[in-house]
Residue frames as a rotation matrix with the C-alpha (Angstrom) as fourth column:
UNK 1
-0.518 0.546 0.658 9.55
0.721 0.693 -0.007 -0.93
-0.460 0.471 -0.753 8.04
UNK 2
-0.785 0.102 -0.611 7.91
-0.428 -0.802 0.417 1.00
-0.448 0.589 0.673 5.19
UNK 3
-0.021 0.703 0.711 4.68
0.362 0.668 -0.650 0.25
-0.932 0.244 -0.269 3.58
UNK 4
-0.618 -0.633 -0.466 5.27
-0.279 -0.378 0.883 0.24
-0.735 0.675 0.056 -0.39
UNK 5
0.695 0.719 -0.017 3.80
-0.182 0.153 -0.971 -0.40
-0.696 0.678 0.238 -4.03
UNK 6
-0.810 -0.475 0.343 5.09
-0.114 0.703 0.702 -2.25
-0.575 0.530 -0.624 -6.70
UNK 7
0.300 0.754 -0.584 3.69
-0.631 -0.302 -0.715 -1.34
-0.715 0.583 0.385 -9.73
UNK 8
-0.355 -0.155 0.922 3.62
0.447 0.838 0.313 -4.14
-0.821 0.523 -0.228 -12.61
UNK 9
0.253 0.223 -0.942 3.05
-0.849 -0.416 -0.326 -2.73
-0.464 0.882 0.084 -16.40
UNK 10
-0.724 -0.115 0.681 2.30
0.438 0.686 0.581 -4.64
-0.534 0.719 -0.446 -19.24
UNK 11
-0.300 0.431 0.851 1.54
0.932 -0.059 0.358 -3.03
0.205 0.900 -0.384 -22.71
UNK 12
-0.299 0.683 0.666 -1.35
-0.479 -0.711 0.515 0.08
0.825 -0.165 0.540 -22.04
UNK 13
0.799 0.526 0.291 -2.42
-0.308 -0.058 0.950 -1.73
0.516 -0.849 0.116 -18.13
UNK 14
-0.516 -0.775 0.366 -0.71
-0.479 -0.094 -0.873 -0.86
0.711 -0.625 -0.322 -15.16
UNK 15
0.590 0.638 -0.494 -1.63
0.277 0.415 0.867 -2.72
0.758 -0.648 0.068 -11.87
UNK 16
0.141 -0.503 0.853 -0.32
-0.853 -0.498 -0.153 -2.49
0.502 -0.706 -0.499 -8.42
UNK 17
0.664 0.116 -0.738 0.65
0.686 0.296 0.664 -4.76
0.296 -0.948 0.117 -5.33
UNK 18
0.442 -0.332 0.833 0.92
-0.515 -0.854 -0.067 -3.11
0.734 -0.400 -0.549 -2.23
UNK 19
-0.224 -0.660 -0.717 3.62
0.446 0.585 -0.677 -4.61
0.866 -0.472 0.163 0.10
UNK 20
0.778 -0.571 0.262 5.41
-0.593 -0.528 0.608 -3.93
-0.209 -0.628 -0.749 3.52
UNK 21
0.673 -0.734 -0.098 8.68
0.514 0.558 -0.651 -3.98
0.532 0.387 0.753 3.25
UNK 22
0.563 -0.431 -0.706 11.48
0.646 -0.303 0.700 -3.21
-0.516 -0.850 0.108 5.67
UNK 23
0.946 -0.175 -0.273 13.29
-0.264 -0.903 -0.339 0.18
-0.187 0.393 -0.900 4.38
UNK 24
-0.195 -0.951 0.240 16.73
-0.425 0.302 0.853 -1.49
-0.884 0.064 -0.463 4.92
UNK 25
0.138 0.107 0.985 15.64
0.659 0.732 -0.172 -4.13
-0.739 0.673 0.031 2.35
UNK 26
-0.906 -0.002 -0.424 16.33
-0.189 -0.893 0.408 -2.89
-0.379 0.450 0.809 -0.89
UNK 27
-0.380 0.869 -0.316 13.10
-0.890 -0.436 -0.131 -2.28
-0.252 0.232 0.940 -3.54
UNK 28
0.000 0.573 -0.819 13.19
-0.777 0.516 0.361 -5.46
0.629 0.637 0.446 -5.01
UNK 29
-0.825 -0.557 -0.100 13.41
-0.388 0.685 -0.617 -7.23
0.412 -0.470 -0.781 -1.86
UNK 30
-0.769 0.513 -0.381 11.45
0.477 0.857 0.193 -9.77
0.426 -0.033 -0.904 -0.02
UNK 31
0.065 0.619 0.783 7.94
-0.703 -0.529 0.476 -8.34
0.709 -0.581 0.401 1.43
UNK 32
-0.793 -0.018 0.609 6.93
-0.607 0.110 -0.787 -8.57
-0.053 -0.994 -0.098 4.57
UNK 33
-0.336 0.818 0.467 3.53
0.466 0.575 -0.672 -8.99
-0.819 -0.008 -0.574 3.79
UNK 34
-0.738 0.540 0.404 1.15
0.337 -0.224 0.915 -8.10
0.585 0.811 -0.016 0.48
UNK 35
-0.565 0.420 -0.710 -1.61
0.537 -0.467 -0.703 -5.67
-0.626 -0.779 0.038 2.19
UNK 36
0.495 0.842 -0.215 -3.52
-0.140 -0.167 -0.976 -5.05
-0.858 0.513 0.035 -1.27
UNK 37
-0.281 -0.097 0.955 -3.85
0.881 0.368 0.297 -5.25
-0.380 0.925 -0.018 -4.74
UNK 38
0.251 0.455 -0.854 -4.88
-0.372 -0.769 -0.519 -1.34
-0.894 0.448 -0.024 -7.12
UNK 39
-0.689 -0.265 0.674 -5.96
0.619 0.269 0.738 -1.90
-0.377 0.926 -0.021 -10.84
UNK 40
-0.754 0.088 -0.651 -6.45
-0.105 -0.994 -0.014 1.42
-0.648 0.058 0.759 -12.10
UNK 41
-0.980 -0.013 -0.196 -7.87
-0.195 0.176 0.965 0.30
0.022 0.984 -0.175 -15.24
UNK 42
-0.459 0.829 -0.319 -10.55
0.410 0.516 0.752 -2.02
0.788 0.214 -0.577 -14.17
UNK 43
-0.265 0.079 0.961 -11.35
-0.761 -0.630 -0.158 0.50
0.593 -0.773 0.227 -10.66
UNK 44
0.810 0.315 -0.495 -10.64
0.273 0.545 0.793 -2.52
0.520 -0.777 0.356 -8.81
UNK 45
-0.226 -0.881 0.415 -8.95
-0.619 -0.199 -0.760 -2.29
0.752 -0.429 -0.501 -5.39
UNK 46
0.664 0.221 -0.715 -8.48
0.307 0.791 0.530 -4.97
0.682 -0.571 0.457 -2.97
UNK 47
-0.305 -0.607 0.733 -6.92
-0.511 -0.546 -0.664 -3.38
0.804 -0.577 -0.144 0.55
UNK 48
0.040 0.146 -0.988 -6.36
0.504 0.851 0.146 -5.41
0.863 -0.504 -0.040 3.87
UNK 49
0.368 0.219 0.904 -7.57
-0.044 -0.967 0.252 -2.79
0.929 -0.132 -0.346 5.64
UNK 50
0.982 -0.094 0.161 -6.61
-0.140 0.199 0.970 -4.31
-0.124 -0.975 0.183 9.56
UNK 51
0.509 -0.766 0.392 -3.12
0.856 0.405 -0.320 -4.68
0.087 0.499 0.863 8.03
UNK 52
0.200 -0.225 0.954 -2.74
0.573 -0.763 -0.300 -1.03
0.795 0.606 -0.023 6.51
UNK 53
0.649 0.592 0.478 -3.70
0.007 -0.633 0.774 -0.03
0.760 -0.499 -0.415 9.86
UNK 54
0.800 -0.576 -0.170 -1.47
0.459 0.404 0.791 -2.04
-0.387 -0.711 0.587 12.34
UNK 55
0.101 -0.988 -0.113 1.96
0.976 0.121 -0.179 -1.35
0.190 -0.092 0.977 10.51
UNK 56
-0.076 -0.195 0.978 2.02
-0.083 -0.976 -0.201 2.75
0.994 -0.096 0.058 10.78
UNK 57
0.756 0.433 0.491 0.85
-0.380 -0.320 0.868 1.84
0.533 -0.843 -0.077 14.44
UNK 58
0.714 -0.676 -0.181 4.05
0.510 0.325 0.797 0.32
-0.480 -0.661 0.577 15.31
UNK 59
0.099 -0.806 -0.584 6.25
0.080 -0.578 0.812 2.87
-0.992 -0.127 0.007 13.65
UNK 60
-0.338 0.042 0.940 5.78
0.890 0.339 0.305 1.96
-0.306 0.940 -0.151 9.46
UNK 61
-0.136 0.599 -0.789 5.14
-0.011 -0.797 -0.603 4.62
-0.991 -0.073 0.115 7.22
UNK 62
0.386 0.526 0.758 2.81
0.728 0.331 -0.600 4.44
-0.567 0.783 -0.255 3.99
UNK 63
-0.889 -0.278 0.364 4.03
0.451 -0.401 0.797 5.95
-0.075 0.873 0.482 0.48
UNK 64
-0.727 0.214 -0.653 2.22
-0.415 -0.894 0.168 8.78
-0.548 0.393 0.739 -1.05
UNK 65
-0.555 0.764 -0.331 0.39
-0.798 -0.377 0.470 6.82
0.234 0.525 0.819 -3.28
UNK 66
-0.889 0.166 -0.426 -0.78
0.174 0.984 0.018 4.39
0.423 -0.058 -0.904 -1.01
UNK 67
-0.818 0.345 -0.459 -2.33
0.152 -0.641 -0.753 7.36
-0.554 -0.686 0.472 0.99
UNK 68
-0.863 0.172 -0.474 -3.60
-0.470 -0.614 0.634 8.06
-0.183 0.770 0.611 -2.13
UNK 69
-0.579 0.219 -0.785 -5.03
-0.259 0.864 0.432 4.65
0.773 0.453 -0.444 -2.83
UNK 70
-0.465 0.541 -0.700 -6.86
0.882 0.353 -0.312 4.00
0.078 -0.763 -0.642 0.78
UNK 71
-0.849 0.284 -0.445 -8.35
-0.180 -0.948 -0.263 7.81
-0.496 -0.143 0.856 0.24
UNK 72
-0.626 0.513 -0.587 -9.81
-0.730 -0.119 0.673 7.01
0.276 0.850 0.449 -2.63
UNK 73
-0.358 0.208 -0.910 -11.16
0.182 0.972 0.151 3.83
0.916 -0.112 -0.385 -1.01
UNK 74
-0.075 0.402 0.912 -12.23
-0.455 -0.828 0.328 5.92
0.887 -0.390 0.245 2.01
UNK 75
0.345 0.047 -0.937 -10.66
0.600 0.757 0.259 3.54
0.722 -0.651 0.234 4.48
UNK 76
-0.779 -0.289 -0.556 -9.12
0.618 -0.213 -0.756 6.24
0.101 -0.933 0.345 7.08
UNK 77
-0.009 0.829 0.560 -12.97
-0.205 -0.549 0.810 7.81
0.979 -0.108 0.175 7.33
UNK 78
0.641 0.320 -0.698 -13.20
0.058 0.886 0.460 5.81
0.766 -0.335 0.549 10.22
UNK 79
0.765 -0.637 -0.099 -9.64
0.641 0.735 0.222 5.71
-0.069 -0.233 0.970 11.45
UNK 80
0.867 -0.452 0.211 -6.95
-0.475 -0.877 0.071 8.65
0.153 -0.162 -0.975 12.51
UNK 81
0.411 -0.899 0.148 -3.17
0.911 0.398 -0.108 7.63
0.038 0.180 0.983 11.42
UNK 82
0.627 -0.701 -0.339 -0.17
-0.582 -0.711 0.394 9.98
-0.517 -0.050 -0.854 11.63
UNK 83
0.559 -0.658 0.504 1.62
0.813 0.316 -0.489 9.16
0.162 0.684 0.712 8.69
UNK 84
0.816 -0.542 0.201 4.01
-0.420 -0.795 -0.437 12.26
0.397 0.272 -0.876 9.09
């Protein structure tokens, strides 16, 4: 299981949803679950933060720019993951 992003574009605004999604699965396959929402544009981000947490804790590991995306959002202040 792999926690991903799935970036939607239309025109001049990108958005995001962030998934999990099982690694076997290919990209456009079914999520697991939806575990936020990043819209660069408007600096909104919407992150299920008890989610993000749980799936690395059974073995899941988060893309780059989700890391990126819960940094900025300063959700692992709190909270020590091993994404490696």
């Amino acid at each position: 299981m792999v926690e991903s992003d799935v970036w939607l574009k239309h025109r001049d605004h990108s958005c995001g949803v962030i998934i999990a999604i099982d690694v076997k699965s290919r990209r456009e396959g079914k999520a697991i679950r939806e575990v936020g929402f990043y819209d660069p544009r408007k600096d909104q981000t919407q992150l299920d933060v008890s989610a993000i947490i749980s799936f690395p804790e059974v073995g899941a590991q988060t893309t780059e720019t989700v890391r990126d995306i819960s940094g900025r959002a300063k959700m692992f202040e709190q909270f020590r993951i091993n994404n490696d």
